[in-house]
C-alpha positions as CSV (number, residue, x, y, z in Angstrom):
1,X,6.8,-6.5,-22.2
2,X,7.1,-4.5,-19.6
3,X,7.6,-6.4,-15.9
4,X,7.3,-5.2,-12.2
5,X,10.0,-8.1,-11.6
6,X,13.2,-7.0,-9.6
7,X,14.8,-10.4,-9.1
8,X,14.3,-10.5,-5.4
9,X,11.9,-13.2,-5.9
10,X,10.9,-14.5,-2.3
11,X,6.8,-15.0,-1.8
12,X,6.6,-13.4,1.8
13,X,4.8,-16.1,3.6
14,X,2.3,-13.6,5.8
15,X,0.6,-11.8,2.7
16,X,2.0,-14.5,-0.3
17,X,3.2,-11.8,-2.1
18,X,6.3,-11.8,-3.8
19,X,8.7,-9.6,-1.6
20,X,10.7,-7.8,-4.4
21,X,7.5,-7.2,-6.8
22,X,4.3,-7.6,-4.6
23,X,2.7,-9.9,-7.0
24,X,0.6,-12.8,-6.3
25,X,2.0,-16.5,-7.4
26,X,-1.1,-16.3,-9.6
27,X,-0.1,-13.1,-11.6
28,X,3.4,-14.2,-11.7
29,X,2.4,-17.2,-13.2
30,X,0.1,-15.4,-15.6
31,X,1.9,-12.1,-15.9
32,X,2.5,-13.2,-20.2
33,X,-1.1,-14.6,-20.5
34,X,-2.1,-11.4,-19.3
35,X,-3.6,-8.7,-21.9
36,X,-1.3,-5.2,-21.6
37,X,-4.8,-3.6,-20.0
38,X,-4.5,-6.2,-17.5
39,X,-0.9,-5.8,-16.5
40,X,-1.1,-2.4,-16.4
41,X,-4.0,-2.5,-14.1
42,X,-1.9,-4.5,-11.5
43,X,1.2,-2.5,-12.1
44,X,-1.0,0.5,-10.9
45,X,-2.4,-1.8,-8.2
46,X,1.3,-2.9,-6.9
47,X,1.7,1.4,-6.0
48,X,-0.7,0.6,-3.5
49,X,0.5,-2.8,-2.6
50,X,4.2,-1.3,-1.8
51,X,3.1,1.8,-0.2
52,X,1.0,-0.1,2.3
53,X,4.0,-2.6,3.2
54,X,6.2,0.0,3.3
55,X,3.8,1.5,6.1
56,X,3.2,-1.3,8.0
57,X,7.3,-1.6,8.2
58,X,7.6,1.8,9.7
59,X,4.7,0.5,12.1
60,X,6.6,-2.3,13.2
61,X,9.8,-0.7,13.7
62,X,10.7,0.2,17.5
């Protein structure tokens, strides 16, 4: 089964999304419950997730 997991599990206490991953406590928890449509539908969502952190880190940097 495939996994976004990176073992950099730390839920980032601003969003609550998992630092390493960006998944939600709730789709960690489920992520095996989860059909394959399903966790591919939030692997494709986690592109966004990433690329929108990794913006609002350039933002913040001085």
């Amino acid at each position: 089964m495939e996994s976004p997991c990176i073992r950099i599990c730390v839920i980032d206490p601003a969003d609550g999304l998992c630092e390493g991953c960006r998944r939600s406590r709730h789709e960690i928890a489920c992520w095996t419950s989860y059909t394959d449509a399903e966790r591919r539908r939030i692997m494709q969502e986690l592109k966004t997730r990433t690329s929108v952190v990794k913006d609002r880190m350039l933002r913040e940097t001085p």
